[in-house]
FITI-643705 format. One record per atom (N, C-alpha, C): x, y, z. Coordinates in steps of 0.05 Angstrom, whole numbers, padded with zeros to 5 digits, always signed. Atoms other than C-alpha are relative to their C-alpha. Layout:
# residues N
XYZ;...
//
This chain:
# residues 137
+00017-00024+00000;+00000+00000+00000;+00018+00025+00000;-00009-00030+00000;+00022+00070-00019;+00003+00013+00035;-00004-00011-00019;+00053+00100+00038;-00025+00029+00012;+00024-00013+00003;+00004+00153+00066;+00018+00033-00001;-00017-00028+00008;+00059+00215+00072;+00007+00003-00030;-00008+00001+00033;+00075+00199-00001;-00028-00001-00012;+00021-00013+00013;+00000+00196-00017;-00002+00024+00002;+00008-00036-00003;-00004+00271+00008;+00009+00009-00011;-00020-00013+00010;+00053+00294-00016;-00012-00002-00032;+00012+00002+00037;+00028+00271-00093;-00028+00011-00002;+00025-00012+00000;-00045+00293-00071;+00000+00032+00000;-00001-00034-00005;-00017+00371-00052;+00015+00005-00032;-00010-00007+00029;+00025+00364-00124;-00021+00005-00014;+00040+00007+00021;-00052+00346-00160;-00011+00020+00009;+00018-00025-00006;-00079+00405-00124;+00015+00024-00009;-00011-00018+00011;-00024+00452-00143;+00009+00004-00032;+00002+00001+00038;-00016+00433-00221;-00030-00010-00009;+00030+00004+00006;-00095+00420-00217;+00001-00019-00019;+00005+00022+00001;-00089+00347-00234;-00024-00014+00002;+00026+00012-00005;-00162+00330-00242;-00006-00031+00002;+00007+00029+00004;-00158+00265-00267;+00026-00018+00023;-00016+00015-00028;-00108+00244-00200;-00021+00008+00023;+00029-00004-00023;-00168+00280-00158;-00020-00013+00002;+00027+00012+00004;-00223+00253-00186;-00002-00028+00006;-00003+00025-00001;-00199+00182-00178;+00017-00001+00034;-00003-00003-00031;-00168+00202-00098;-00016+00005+00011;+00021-00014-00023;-00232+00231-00076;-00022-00016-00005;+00028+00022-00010;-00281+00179-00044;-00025+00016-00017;+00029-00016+00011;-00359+00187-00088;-00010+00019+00020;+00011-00018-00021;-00383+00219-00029;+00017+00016+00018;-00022-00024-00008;-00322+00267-00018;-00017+00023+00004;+00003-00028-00002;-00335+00336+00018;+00021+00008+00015;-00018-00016-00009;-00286+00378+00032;-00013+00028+00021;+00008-00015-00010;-00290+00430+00089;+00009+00022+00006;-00030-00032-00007;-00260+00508+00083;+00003+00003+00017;+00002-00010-00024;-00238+00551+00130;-00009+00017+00007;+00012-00015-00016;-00288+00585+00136;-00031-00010+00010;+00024+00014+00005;-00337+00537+00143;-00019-00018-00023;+00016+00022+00026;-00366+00519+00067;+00002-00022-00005;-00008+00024+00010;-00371+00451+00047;-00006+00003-00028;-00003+00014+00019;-00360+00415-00020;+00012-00014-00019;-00003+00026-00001;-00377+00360-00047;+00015-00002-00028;-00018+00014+00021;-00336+00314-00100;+00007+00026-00021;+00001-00014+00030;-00353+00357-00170;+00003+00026+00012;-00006-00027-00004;-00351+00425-00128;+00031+00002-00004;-00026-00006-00005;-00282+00413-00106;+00014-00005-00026;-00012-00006+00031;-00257+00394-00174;-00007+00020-00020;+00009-00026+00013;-00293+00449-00210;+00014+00020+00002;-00026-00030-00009;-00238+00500-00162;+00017-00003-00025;-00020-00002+00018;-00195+00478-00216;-00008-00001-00024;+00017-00019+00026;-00237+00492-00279;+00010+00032+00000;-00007-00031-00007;-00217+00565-00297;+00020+00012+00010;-00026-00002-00006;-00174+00608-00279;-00011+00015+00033;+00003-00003-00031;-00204+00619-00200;+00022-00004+00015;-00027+00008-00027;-00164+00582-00161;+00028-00008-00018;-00021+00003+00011;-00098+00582-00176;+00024+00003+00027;-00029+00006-00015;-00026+00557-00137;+00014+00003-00003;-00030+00001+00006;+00045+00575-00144;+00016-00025+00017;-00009+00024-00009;+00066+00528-00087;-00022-00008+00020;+00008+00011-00015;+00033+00474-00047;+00002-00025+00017;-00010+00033-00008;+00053+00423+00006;-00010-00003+00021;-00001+00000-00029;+00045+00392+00066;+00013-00015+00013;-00026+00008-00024;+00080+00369+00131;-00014-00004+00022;+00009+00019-00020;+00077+00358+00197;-00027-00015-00001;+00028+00015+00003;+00037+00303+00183;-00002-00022+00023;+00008+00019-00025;+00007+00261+00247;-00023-00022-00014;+00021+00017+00024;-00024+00199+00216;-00012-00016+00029;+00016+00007-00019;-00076+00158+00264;-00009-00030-00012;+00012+00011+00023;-00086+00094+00224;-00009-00023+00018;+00022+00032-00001;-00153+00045+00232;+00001-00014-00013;+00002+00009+00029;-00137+00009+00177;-00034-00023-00002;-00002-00013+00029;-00177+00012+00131;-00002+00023+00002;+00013-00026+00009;-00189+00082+00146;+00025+00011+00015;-00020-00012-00015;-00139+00133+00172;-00006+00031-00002;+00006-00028-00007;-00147+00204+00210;+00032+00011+00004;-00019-00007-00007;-00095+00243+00193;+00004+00035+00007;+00005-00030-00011;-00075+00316+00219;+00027+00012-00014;-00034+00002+00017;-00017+00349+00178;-00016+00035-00007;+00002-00032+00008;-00006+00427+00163;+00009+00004-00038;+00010+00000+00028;-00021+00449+00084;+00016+00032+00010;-00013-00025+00008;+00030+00512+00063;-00010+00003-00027;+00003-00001+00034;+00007+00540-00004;+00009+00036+00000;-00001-00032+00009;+00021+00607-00039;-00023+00003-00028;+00014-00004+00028;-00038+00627-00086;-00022+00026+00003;+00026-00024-00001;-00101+00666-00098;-00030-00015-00008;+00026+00004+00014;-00176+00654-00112;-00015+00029-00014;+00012-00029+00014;-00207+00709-00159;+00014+00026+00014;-00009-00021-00009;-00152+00752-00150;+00017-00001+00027;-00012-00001-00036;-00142+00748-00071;+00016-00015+00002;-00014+00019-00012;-00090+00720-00035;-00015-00023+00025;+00009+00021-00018;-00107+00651-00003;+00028+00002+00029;-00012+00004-00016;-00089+00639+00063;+00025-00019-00002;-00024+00016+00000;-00014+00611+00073;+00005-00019+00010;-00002+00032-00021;-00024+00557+00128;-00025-00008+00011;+00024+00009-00019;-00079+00518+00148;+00011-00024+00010;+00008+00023-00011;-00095+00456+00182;-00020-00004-00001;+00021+00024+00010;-00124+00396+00157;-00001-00020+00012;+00006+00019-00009;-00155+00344+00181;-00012-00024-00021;+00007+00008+00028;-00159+00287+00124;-00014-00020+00015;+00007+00019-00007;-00205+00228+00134;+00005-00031-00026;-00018+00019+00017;-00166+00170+00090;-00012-00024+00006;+00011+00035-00008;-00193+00095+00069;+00005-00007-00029;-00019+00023+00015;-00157+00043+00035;-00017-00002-00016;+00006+00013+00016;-00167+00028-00029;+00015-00012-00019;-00018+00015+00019;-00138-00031-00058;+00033+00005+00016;-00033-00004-00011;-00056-00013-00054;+00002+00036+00001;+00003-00020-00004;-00078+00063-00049;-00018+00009+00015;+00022-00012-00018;-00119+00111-00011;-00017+00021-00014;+00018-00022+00011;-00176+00159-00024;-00002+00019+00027;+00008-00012-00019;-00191+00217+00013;-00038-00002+00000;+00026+00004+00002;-00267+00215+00038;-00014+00026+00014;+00001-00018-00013;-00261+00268+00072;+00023+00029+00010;-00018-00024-00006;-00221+00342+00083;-00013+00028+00026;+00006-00027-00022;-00228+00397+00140;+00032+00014+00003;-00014-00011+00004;-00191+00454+00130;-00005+00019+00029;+00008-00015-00021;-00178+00506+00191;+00021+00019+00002;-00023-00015-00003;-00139+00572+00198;+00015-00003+00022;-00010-00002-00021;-00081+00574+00242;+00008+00022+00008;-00008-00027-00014;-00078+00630+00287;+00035+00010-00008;-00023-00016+00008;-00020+00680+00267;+00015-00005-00018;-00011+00007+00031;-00004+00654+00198;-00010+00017-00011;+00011-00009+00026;-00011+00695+00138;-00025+00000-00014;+00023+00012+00009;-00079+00703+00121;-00029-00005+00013;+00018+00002-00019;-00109+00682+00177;-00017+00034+00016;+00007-00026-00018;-00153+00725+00224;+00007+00004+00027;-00018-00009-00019;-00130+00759+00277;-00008-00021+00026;+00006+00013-00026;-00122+00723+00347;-00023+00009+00012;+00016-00018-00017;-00188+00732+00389;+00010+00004+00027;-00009-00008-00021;-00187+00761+00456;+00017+00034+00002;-00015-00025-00005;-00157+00824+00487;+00021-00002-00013;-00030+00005+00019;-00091+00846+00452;+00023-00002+00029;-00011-00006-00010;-00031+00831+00488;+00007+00029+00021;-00007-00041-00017;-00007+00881+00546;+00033+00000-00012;-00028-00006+00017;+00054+00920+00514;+00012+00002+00033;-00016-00010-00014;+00112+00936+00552;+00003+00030+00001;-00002-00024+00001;+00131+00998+00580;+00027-00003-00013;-00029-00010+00001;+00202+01028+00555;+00011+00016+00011;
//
């Protein structure tokens, strides 16, 4: 079976050269993906981002990846760096994902994605709460 750091790693390549036909065949029928800001979607939405010229990537990878594996299924937790834009804007630079992974065959599908900003990355929104107390000088 395909290693599962080396499935990601080839899954964040397919999302950054918009590899449909490596998505379409990684993403479980009943794939939904979940932004960060809440939206879901499903299978044909999320491949659709790469129809057009919307979403678009210069780089995308990911790392610290914490894998959890039930086999056949596996929860993994791993941080997503990209540099891009959607219609124009700059996309956030770091999230965290939470993938929900299940064996298929000598490979895996994703069946599931949850995306989540991380506080004080690029992108993100600001920390809640009071602001730090400054120092005096």
């Amino acid at each position: 079976m395909t290693d599962i750091t080396t499935f990601l790693a080839t899954w964040a390549e397919a999302e950054r050269t918009r590899d449909i036909d490596f998505l379409d065949s990684h993403l479980t029928a009943d794939f939904v993906g979940v932004g960060p800001l809440g939206f879901t979607l499903p299978k044909v939405a999320w491949l659709d981002r790469h129809q057009g010229d919307d979403l678009r990537y210069t780089t995308f990878a990911v790392d610290e990846v914490d894998i959890h594996n039930f086999d056949p299924v596996a929860v993994v937790i791993a941080r997503q760096n990209a540099v891009g834009t959607y219609r124009g804007g700059p996309l956030p630079e770091v999230l965290r994902n939470t993938f929900v992974l299940v064996a298929d065959g000598d490979d895996w599908q994703i069946a599931t994605l949850h995306m989540s900003f991380m506080a004080g990355t690029p992108g993100a929104p600001p920390i809640p709460g009071p602001p730090a107390p400054q120092e005096e000088s």
